[in-house]
N, C-alpha and C positions, 0 to 999 in steps of 0.2 A: 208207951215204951218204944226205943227207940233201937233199932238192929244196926250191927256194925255192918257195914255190907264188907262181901269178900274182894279181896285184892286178888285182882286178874287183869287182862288189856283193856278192858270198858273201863274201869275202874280209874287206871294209870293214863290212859287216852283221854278220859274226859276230865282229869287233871290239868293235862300238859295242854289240851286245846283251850281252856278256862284261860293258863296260866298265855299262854302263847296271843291268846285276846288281848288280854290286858297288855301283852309287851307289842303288840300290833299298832292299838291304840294310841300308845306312847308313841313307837317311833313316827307310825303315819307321818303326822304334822312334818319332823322332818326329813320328807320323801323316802325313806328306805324300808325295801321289803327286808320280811323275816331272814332269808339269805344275805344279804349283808348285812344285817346286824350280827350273823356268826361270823362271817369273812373279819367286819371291822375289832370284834374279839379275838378272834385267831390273830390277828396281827399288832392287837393291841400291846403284846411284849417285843415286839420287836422283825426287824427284817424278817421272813420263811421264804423257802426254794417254791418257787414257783408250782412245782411237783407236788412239796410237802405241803401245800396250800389247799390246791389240789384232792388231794388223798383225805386230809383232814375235814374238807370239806362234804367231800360224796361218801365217806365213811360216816361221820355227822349224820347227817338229814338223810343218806339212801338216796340221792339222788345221781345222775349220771355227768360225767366230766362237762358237758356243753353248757348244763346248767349252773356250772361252777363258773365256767368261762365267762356264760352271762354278767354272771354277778360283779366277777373280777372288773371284767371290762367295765359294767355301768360306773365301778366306786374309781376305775382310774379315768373316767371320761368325766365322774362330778370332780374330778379334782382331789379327790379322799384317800387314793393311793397311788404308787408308782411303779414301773417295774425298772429296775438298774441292776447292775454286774452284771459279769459274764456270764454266771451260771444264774437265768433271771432268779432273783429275790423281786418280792412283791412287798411294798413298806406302804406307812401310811405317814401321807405328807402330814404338813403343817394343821392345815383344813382337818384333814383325816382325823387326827386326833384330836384337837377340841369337840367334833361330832361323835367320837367315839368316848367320851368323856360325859356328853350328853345324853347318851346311851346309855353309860354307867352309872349315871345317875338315877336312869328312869327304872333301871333294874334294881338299883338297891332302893328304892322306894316301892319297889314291887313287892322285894321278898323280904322286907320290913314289916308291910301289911299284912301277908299271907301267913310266912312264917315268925314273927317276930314273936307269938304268947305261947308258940309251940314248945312244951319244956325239951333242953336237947339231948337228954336220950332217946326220946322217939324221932327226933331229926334224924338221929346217929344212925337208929335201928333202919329206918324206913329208907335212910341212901346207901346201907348197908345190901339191904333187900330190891333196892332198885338197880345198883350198881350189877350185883350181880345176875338178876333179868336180864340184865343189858349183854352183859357176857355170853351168858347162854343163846341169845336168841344171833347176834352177833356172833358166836359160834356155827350156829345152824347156817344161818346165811352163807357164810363163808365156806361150809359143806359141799351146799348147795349151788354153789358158785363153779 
C-alpha cells in the first residue's frame, strides 16, 4: 500500500530540483546556466527596461542584483542579447533567439514527459495551490524585507 506523502517544501523542493536537473541537463550542452535560461525567457517576448529585467529576475530565483548583472552581462558578451535606447532595454539578438527557441524546445519536451498523462484538473488544482504558496511566502519575504 502505497501513502500520498504530504505537500509541504521537501515535497515542492524535491520537485523543482528533479525538474530543474533535467532542464540543467538540457541546457548544459549549450553553455547556459539555469539563470539565463530565465533571463533568455524573460526576454523571449520582447525588448524589457533594463530595471524591469532586473526586478523580474531577483524576484524570480531570490537572488541579489549582481547576480542578475552577471547573467545579463555573460548573454550580452555570448552575443544572445543587447542593451539599446535611452532608457536601456535589454533585447535578445538574432543569435539570442534561435538559442532561446532551443530552449523552448527542450522545455516543452520536458513538461511533455512529466506532465503530459497528468489529467488537467489536478494540473489546474496543484498550480492553483502552488501559485498561491508562492504568494504567501513571497508575501512573508517582502515583510521581512
Amino acid at each position: 500500500m502505497s501513502t500520498v506523502p504530504t505537500l509541504n517544501g521537501q515535497v515542492i523542493g524535491q520537485a523543482h530540483y528533479a525538474t530543474r536537473a533535467l532542464l540543467e541537463r538540457a541546457t548544459g550542452p549549450l553553455g547556459l546556466s539555469f539563470g539565463q535560461v530565465v533571463a533568455l525567457n524573460a526576454l523571449a517576448a520582447g525588448p524589457v527596461e533594463r530595471a524591469q529585467l532586473m526586478h523580474r529576475i531577483t524576484s524570480t530565483l531570490k537572488v541579489d542584483e549582481r547576480a542578475v548583472r552577471e547573467v545579463t552581462d555573460a548573454l550580452i558578451d555570448a552575443d544572445l542579447a543587447q542593451v539599446d535606447g535611452p532608457a536601456p532595454h535589454v533585447r535578445l539578438t538574432d543569435t539570442g533567439h534561435a538559442m532561446q527557441a532551443r530552449v523552448a524546445e527542450a522545455v516543452a519536451g520536458i513538461t511533455a514527459r512529466l506532465y503530459g498523462d497528468i489529467p488537467a484538473h489536478e494540473l489546474a488544482a496543484a498550480a492553483r495551490v502552488l501559485t498561491l504558496v508562492t504568494q504567501r511566502a513571497n508575501g512573508e519575504l517582502a515583510g521581512a524585507a
